[in-house]
N, C-alpha and C positions, 0 to 999 in steps of 0.2 A: 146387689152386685153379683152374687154367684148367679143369678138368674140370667142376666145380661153375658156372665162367659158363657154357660152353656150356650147358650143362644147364639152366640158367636161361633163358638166351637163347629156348632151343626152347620153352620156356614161356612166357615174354611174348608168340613170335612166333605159339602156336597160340591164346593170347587175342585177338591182335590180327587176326589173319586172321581169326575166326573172329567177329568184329565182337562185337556187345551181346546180352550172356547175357537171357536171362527169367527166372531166376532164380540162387540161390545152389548150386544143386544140379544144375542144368545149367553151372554154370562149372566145377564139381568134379566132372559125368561126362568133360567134355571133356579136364581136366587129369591125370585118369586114364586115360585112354584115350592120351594120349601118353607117361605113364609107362609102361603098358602096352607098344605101340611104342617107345619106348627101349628097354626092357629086351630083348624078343625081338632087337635088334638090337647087346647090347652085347658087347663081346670085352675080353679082359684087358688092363690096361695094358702094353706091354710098354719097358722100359732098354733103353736105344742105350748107354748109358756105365754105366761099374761105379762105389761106391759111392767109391771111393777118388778118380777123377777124377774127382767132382762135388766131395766136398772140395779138394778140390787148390784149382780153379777157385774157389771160393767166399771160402777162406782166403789168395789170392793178393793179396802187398803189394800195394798202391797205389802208382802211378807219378808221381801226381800233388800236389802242395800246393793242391790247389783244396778250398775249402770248400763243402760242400753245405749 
């Protein structure tokens, strides 16, 4: 999920630097062209923790009586 905003983000940010398109097909070479660049620049996700301790963490009681 956080992968998918960044990614996003870098897409809003090259519309918006990139001021007011002339057309529909120049907004869609420029959005391509930074998927382009994304891509030449992307590396595998890589796990800091094993599957076990993200559940652990995830399924871990509650210490509190507070209602959310």
């Amino acid at each position: 999920m956080v992968g998918c905003r960044i990614w996003c983000r870098g897409v809003l940010a090259v519309a918006g630097r990139c001021g007011t398109f002339t057309s529909v097909p120049d907004l869609n070479a420029k959005i391509r062209a930074f998927i382009t660049g994304w891509n030449a620049r992307a590396h595998p996700f890589t796990w800091t923790k094993t599957a076990d301790q993200i559940l652990t963490k995830a399924n871990r009681q509650t210490t509190s009586n507070a209602v959310q």
